[in-house]
DRENBA-728858 format. One line per field, with one value per residue (C-alpha): chain; residue in one letter; x, y, z. Coordinates in Angstrom, 1 decimal. Layout:
<pts>
kette <- c(A|...)
rest <- c(a|...)
x <- c(X|...)
y <- c(Y|...)
z <- c(Z|...)
</pts>
This chain:
<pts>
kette <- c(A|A|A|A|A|A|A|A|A|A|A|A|A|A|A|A|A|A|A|A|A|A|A|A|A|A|A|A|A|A|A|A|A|A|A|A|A|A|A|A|A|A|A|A|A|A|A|A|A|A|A|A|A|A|A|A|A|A|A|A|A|A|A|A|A|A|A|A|A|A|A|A|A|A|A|A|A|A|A|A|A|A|A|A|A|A|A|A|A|A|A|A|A|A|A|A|A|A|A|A|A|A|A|A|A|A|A|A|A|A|A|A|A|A|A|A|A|A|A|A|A|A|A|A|A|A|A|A|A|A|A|A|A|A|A|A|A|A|A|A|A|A|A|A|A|A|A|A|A|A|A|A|A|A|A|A|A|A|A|A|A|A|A|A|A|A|A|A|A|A|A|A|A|A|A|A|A|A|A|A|A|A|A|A|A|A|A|A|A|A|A|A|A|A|A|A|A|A|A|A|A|A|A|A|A|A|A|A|A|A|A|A|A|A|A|A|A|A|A|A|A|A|A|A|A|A|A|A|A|A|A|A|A|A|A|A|A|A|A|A|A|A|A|A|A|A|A|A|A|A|A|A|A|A|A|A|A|A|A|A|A|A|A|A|A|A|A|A|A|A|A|A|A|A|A|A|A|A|A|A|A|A|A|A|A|A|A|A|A|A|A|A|A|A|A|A|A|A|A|A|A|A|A|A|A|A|A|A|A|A|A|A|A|A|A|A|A|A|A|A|A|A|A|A|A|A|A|A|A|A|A|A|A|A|A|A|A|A|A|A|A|A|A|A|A|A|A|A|A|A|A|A|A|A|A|A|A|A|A|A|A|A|A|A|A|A|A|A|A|A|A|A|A|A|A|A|A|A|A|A|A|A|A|A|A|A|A|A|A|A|A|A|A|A|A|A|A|A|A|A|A|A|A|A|A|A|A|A|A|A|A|A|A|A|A|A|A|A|A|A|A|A|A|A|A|A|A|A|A|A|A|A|A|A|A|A|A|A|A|A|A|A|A|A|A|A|A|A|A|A|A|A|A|A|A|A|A|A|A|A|A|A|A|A|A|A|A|A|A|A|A|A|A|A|A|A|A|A|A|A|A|A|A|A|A|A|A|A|A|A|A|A|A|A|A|A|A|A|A|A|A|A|A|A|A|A|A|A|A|A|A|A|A|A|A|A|A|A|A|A|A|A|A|A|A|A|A|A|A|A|A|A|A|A|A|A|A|A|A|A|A|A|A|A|A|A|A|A|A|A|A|A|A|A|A)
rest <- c(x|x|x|x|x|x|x|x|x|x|x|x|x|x|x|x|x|x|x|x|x|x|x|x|x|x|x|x|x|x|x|x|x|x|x|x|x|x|x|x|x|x|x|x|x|x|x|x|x|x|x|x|x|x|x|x|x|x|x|x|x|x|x|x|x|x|x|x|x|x|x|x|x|x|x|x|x|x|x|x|x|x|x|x|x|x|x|x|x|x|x|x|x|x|x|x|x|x|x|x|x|x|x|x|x|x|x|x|x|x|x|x|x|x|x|x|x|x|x|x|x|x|x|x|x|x|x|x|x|x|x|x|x|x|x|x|x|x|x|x|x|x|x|x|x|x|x|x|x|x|x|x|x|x|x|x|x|x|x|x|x|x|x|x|x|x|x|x|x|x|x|x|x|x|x|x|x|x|x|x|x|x|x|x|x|x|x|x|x|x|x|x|x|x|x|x|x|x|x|x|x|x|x|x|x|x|x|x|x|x|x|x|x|x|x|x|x|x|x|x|x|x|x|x|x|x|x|x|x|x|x|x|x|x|x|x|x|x|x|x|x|x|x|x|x|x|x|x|x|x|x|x|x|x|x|x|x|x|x|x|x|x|x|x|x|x|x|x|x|x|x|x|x|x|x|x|x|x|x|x|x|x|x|x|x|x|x|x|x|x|x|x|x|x|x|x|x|x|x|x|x|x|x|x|x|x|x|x|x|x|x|x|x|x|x|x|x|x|x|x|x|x|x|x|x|x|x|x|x|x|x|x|x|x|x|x|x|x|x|x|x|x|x|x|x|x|x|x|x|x|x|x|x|x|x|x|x|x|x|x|x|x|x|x|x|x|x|x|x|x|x|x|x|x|x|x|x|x|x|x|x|x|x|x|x|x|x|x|x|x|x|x|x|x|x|x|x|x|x|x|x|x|x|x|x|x|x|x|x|x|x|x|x|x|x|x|x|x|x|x|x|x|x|x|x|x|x|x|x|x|x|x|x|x|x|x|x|x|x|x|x|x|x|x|x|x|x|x|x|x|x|x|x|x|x|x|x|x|x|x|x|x|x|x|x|x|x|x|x|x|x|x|x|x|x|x|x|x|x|x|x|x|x|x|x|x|x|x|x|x|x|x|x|x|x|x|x|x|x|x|x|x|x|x|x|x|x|x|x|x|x|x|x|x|x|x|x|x|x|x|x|x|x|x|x|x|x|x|x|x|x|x|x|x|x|x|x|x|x|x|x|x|x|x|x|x|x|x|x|x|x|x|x|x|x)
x <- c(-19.0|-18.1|-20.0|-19.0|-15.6|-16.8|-17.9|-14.9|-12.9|-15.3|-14.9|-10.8|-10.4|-13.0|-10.8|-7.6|-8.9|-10.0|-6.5|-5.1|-6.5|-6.4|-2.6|-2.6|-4.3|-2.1|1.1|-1.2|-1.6|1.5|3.6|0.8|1.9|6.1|5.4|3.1|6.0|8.6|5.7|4.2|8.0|8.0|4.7|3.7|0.8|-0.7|0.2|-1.7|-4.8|-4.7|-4.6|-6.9|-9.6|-9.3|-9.2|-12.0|-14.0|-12.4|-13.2|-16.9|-17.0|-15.4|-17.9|-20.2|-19.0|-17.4|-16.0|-18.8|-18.5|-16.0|-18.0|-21.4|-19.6|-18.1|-22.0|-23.9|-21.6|-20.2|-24.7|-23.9|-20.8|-22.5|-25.1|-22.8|-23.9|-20.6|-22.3|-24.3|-21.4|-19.1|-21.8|-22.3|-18.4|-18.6|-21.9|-19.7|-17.2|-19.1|-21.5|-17.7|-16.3|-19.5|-20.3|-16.1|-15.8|-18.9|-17.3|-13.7|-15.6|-17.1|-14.5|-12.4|-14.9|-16.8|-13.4|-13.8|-17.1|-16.7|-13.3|-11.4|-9.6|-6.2|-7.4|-8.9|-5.7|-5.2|-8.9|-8.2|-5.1|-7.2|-9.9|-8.1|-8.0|-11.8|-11.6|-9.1|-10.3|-13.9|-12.0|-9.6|-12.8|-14.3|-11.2|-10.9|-15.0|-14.2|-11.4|-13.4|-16.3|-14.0|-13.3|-9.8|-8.4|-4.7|-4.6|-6.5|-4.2|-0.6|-2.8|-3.4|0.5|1.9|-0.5|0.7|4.4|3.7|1.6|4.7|7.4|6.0|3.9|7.3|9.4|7.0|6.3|10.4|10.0|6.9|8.4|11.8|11.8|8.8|7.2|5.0|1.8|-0.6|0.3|3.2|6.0|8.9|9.0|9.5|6.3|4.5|1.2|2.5|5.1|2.3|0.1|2.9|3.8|0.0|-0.3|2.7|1.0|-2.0|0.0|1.3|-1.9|-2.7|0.1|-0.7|-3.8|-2.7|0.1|-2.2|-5.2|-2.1|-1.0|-4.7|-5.3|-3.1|-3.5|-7.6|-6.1|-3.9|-7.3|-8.4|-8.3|-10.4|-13.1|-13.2|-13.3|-15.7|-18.1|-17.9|-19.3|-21.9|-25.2|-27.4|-30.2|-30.5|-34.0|-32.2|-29.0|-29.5|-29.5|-27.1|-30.5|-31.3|-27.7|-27.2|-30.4|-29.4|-26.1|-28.0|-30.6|-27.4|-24.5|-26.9|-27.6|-24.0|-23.4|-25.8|-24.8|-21.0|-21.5|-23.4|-21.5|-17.7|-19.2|-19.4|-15.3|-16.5|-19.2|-17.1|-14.3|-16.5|-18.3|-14.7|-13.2|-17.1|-17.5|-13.5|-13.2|-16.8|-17.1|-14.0|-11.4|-9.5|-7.6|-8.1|-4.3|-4.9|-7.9|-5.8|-3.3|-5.5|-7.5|-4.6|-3.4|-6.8|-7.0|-3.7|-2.1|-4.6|-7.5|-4.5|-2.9|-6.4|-7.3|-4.7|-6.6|-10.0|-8.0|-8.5|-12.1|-12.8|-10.6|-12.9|-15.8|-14.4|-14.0|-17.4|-19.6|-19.5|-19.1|-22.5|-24.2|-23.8|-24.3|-27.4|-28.7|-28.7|-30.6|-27.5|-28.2|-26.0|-23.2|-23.7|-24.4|-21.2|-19.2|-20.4|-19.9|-16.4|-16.1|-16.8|-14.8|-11.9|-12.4|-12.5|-9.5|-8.2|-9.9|-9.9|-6.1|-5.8|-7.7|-6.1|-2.8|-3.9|-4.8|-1.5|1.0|-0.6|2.6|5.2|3.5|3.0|6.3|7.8|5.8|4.9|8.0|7.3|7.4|4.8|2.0|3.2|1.4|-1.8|-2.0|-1.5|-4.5|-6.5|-5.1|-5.8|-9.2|-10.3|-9.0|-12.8|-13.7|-11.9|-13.7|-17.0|-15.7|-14.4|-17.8|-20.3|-17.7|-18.5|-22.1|-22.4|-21.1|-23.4|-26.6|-25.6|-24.9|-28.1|-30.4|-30.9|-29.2|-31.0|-30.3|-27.2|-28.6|-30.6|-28.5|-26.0|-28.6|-29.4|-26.3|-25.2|-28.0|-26.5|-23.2|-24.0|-25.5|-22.9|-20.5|-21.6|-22.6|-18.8|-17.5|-19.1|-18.5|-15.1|-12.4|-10.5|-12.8|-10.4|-12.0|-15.4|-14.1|-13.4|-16.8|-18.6|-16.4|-17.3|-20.9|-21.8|-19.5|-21.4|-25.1|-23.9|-22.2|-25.6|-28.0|-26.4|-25.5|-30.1|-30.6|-28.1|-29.4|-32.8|-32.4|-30.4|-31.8|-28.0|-26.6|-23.2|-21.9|-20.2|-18.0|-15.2|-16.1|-16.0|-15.4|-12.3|-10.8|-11.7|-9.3|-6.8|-6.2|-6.4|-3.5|-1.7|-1.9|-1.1|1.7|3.4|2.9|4.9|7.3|7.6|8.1|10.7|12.5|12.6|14.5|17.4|17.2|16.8|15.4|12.0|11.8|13.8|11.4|8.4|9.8|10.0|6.9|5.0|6.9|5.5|2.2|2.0|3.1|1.2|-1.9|-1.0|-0.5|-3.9|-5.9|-5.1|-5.2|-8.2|-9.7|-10.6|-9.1|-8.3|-5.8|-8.4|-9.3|-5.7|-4.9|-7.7|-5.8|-2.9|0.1|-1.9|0.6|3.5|1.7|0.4|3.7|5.0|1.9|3.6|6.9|6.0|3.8|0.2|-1.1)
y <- c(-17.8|-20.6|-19.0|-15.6|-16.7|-18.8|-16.1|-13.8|-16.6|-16.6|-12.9|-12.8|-15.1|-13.5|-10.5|-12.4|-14.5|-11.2|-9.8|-12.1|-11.4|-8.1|-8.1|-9.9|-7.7|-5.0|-6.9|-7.9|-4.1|-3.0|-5.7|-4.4|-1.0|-1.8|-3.4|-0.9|1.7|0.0|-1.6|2.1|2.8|0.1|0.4|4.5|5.6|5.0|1.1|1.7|2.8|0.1|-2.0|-0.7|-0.2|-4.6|-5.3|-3.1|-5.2|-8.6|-7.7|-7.6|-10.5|-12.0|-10.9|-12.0|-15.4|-16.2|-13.6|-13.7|-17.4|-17.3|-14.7|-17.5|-20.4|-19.5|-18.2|-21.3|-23.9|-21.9|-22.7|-26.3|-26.6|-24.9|-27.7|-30.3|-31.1|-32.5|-34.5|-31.8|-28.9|-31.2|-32.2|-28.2|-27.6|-30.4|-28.8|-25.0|-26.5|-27.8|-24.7|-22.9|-25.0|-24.4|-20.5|-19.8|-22.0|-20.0|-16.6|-17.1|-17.8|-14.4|-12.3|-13.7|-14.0|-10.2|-8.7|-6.4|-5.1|-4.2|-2.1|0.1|-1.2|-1.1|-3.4|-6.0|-8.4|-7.5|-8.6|-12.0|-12.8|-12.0|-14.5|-17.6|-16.3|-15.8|-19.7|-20.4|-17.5|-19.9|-22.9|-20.6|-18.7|-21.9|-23.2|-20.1|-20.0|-24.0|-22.7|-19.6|-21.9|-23.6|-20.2|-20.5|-17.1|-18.3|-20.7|-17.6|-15.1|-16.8|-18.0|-14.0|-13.3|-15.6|-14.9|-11.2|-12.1|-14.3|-11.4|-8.9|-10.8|-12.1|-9.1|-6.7|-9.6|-9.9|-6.5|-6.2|-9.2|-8.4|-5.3|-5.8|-9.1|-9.4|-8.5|-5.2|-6.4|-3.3|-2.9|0.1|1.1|-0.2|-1.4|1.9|3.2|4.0|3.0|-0.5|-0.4|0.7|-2.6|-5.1|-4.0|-4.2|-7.6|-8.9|-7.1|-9.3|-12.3|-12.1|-11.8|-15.0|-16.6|-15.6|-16.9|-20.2|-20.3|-19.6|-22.1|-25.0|-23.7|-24.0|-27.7|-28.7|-27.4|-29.3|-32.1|-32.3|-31.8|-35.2|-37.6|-34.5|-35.0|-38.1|-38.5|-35.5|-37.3|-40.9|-38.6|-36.7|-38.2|-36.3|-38.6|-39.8|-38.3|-34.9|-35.2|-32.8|-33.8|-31.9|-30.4|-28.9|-27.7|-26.3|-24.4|-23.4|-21.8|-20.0|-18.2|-17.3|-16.5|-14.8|-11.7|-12.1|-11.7|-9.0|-6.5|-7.1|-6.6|-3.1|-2.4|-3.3|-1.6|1.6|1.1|0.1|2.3|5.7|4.3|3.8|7.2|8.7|7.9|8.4|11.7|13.2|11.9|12.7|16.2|17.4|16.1|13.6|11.1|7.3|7.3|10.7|9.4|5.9|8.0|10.6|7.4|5.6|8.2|8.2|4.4|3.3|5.6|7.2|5.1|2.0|3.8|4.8|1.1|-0.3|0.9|-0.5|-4.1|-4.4|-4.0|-5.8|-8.6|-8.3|-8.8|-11.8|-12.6|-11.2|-13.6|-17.0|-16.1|-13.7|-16.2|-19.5|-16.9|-15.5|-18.7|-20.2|-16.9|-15.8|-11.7|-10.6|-12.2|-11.4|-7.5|-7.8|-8.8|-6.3|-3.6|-4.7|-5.4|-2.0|-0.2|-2.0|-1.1|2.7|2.4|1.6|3.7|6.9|7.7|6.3|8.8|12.0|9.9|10.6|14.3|15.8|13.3|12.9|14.0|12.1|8.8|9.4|10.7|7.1|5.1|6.8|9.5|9.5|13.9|14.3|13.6|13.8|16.6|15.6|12.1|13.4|16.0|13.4|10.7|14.0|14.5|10.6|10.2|10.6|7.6|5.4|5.6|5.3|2.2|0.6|1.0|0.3|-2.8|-4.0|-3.1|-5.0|-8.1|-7.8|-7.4|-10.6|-12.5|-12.1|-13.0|-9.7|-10.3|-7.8|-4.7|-4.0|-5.1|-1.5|0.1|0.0|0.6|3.8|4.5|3.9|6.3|9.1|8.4|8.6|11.8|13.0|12.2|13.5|16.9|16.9|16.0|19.3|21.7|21.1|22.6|19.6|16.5|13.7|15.4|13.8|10.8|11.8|13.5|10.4|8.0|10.0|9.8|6.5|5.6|8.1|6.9|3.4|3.7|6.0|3.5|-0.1|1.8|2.6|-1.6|-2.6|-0.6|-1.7|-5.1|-6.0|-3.0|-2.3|1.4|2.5|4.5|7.5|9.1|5.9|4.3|7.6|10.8|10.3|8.6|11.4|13.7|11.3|11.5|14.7|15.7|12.7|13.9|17.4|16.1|13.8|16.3|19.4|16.6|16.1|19.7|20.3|17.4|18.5|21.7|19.9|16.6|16.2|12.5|12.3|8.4|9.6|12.3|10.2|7.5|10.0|11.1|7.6|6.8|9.9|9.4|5.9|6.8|9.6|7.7|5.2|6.9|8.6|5.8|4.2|7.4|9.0|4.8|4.1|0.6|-1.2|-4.0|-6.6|-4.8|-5.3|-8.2|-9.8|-8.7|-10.5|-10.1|-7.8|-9.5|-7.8|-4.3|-4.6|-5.1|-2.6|0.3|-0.6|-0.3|3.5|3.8|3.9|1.3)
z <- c(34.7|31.9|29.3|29.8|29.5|26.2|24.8|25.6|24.1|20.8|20.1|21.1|18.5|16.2|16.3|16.0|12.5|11.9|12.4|10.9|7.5|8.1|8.5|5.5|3.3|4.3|3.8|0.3|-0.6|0.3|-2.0|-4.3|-4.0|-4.3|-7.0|-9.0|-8.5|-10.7|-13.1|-14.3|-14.9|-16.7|-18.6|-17.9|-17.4|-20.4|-19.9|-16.3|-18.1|-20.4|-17.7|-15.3|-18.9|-18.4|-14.9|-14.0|-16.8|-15.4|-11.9|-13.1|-14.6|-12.0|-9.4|-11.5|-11.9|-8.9|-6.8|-4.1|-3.7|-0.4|1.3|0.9|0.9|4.4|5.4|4.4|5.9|9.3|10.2|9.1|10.9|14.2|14.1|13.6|10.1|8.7|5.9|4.6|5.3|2.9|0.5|-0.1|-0.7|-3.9|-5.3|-4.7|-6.8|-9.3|-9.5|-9.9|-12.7|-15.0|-14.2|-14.2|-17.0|-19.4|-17.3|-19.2|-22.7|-22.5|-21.6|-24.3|-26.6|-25.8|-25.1|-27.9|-27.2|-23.2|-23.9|-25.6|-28.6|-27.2|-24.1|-25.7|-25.6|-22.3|-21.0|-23.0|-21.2|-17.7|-19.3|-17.9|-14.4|-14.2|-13.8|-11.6|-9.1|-8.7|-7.3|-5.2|-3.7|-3.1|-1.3|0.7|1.8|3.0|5.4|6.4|7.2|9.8|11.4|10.5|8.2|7.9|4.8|3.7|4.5|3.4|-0.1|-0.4|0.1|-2.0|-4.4|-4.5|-4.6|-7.4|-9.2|-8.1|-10.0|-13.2|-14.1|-13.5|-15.5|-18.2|-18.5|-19.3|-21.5|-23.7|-24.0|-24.9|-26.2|-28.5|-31.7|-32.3|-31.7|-32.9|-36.1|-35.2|-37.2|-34.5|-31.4|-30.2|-30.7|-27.2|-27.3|-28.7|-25.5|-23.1|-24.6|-24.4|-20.9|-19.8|-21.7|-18.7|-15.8|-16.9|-17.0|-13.3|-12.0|-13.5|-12.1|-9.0|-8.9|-9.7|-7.8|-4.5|-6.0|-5.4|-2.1|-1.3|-2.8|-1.0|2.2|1.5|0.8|4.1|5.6|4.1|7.4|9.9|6.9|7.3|11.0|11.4|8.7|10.9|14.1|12.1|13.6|11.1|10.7|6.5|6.4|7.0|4.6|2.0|-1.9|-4.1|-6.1|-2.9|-2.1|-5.3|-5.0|-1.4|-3.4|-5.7|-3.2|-1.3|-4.1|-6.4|-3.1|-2.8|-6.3|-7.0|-4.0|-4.4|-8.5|-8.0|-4.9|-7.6|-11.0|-9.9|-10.9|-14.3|-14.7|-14.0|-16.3|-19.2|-18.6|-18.3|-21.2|-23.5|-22.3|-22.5|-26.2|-27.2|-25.8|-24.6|-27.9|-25.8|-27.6|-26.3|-24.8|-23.2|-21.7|-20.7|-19.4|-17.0|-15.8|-15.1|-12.6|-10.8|-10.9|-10.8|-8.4|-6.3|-5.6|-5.6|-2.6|-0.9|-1.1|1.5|4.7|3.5|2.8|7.0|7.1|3.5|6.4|9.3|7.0|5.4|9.1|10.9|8.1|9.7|13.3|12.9|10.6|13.5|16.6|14.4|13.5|17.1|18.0|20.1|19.6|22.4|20.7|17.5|18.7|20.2|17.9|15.4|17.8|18.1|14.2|14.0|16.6|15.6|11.8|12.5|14.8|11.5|9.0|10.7|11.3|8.1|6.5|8.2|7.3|3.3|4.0|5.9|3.7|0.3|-1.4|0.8|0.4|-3.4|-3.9|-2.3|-3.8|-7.5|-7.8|-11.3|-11.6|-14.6|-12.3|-9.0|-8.1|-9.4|-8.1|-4.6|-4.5|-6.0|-3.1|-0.6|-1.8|-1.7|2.4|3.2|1.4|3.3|6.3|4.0|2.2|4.9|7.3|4.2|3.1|7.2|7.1|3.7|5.0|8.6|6.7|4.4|7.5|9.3|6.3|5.0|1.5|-0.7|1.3|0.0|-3.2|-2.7|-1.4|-3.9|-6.9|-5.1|-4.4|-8.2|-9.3|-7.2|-7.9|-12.1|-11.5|-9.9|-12.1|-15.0|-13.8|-12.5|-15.7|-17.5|-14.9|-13.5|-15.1|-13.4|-14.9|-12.5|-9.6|-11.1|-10.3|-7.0|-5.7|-7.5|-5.1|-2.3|-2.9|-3.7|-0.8|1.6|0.2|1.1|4.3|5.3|4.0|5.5|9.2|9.0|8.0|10.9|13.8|12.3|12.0|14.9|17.3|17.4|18.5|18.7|21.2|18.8|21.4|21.1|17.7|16.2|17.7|20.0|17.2|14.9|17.5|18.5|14.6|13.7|16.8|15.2|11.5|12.6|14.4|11.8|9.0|11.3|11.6|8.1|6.9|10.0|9.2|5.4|6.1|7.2|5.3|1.6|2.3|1.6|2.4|6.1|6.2|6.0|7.9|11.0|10.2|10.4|13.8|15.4|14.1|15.1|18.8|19.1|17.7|20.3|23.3|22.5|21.8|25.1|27.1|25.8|27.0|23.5|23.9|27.2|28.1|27.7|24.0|23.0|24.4|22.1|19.1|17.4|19.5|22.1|24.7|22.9|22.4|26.3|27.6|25.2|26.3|30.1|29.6|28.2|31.6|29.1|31.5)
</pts>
């Protein structure tokens, strides 16, 4: 009777950590998204494309480098920490940072350094200013794997948020500054000259997200350093016997089997990004007479509006990954099966409880959500059918993202590794065939997102029910979400539409139209028995929502 109530207590808070960053990432995502609004007025589309032509390029380098490093660091000392092996669990956090402050350290060399040969010409100051960051993310990953370890996602999640408020405000203010207040810097005639305005404003969007990095690597340092005396005490207890302490050759070895999986899946799994960019932009001005800000400018839409938008839901299960990695890898690693089958069940459940409504959110309000958040009129239209057409991918991301993260947890590293070179191949081919035969070439982008992120979610889902023997029952995880969201999207966009006759608000409108859909979602979910009282009661503030669910008779 003890244990089972252990273990319910394990996977309430599993979900809750989980929750926790999830709820984060959202609140991440969605300053994200209030911000980008008055930035692309700020710096246009073509600014956006600038921008996105060096973050996609940063966000490689940083995988490369040091992006992975929370996700391994978490792994490799949650198995530590589960056998009690303080001294070696704290031994591998010095050699992480050590490992960090060499590879982030060579990392920001090369993008500065290379910056003119991995972008167009008009990027290449922007990457440079992102080339400082690519060392301060290594010590903030390796800060936020240490927390992770200790199965506790909170420094995590406020580190993300501030870090995001930071990014919001500088990169808007110095976007208006660069602009306004400096020097052409590309050789134009006057300061008025677009593609010099797009630059400067990209240059300042670049800047904040510097800032917020550092500003969330202090919050961070000092939170570890608060942590000084429970170090110390849990290192006086450790009765690891000398013979078995670990040397730091031996750690730093143990990092490098483990990051350089990590690294390898999360790189193929990110430069798909990079990859459809660069074909983009090659094949538009090669064979179709684009100029380079035409091609900026078209990306940026796709990129910057879009795929930004389409992002927020899969923030959740990129959360309950972060989350799922040490719990699985100390349950796998004391041969616990049951618990780690049940927590990925619920990982997963929970995840498409998420994705799914999510999705059919995407596809009945494209235009209302991209109208709020992007009203800018040029390319309204467009960015919403493209936003429409990508709602599939979010439940693919968000299950391969979970998948991903399972397979690393239980050893099997260089699936996704596979997986994601596959899924690269068919993605590549797809995207070139789209980009000379559609008369629309953004939708390229589009089918090649939806296949890689197909190939991958079909690929991972085979290696998990392999490996683990694990099979998911598909009426709750996926079909009675599937119709509880489609009455819910049909619902919220007749509300919409009705509401629009009489009221010229489109922010009322869609206001009215979330409400419904979250209530009618609701009072699906529970009487259709997806969820039960003890399923949301196990969720951040599931007392709230099960008092709520019984005050509207659900329960």
């Amino acid at each position: 009777m003890q244990q089972t109530k252990g273990r319910t207590a394990k996977k309430e808070n599993f979900v809750k950590q989980a929750g926790i960053l999830a709820v984060a990432g959202i609140i991440v995502r969605i300053i994200g998204l209030l911000y980008r609004s008055p930035l692309t007025s700020i710096i246009g589309d073509e600014g956006n494309g600038y921008y996105t032509f060096a973050y996609n390029i940063y966000v490689i380098i940083l995988l490369i480098s040091s992006y992975s490093i929370p996700s391994a660091i978490s792994k490799v000392m949650a198995q530590r920490l589960a056998f009690e092996e303080y001294k070696n669990a704290y031994r591998l956090f010095y050699t992480a940072v050590g490992y960090v402050i060499v590879v982030g350290g060579l990392a920001s060399l090369f993008a500065f350094f290379a910056a003119p040969f991995l972008v167009v010409e008009n990027a290449v100051l922007v990457l440079r200013f992102f080339a400082p960051t690519i060392f301060l993310s290594g010590l903030l990953g390796v800060l936020r794997g240490y927390f992770q370890a200790h199965r506790t996602m909170t420094p995590t999640s406020f580190s993300q948020i501030l870090e995001q408020i930071a990014n919001a405000a500088v990169s808007i203010g110095a976007a208006y500054l660069f602009i306004h207040f400096t020097l052409p810097i590309m050789g134009s005639p006057n300061a008025e000259d677009t593609t010099d305005r797009a630059v400067r404003g990209a240059l300042g969007s670049s800047l904040g997200t510097g800032i917020g990095v550092l500003i969330a690597l202090i919050f961070m340092f000092i939170l570890f350093m608060r942590n000084h005396n429970e170090r110390k005490y849990l290192m006086e207890i450790d009765r690891t016997k000398k013979m078995d302490i670990e040397t730091y050759g031996s750690l730093l070895k143990t990092i490098l089997t483990i990051v350089t999986p990590f690294i390898l899946s999360t790189f193929i799994y990110n430069f798909s990004t990079s990859m459809n960019q660069t074909v983009y932009a090659k094949v538009m001005m090669k064979y179709h007479a684009f100029t380079q800000v035409e091609a900026a400018t078209n990306y940026g839409i796709f990129a910057g509006k879009a795929v930004v938008i389409a992002n927020i839901p899969i923030a959740f299960s990129s959360a309950m990954a972060s989350a799922l990695i040490p719990g699985i890898s100390a349950s796998f690693a004391k041969g616990e099966k049951k618990s780690t089958k049940e927590k990925v069940s619920l990982a997963t459940k929970v995840t498409m409880l998420i994705a799914i409504p999510s999705a059919f959110g995407f596809l009945f309000l494209a235009k209302p959500i991209m109208q709020l958040l992007f009203p800018q009129k040029a390319s309204l239209d467009t960015a919403s059918a493209l936003l429409r057409a990508l709602a599939v991918t979010v439940v693919f991301y968000s299950l391969s993202t979970l998948t991903n993260a399972i397979l690393q947890s239980i050893g099997k590293v260089t699936a996704p590794v596979v997986h994601a070179s596959i899924a690269l191949v068919v993605q590549a081919i797809v995207l070139v065939i789209g980009l000379f035969t559609l008369k629309h070439s953004l939708y390229a982008l589009v089918l090649a997102q939806i296949a890689y992120s197909f190939v991958m979610c079909l690929l991972n889902g085979y290696a998990v029910r392999k490996h683990l023997r694990f099979r998911q029952r598909p009426q709750r995880v996926y079909i009675l979400p599937t119709i509880a969201s489609l009455i819910m999207g049909a619902l919220a966009f007749a509300t919409y539409r009705l509401l629009n006759l009489a009221v010229a608000s489109n922010v009322i409108c869609l206001a009215a139209a979330i409400f419904v859909a979250v209530l009618v979602y609701f009072t699906l979910v529970i009487k259709l028995h997806i969820v039960g009282e003890r399923q949301l009661l196990a969720i951040p503030k599931g007392t709230s929502i099960v008092r709520f669910a019984k005050k509207l008779k659900l329960l």
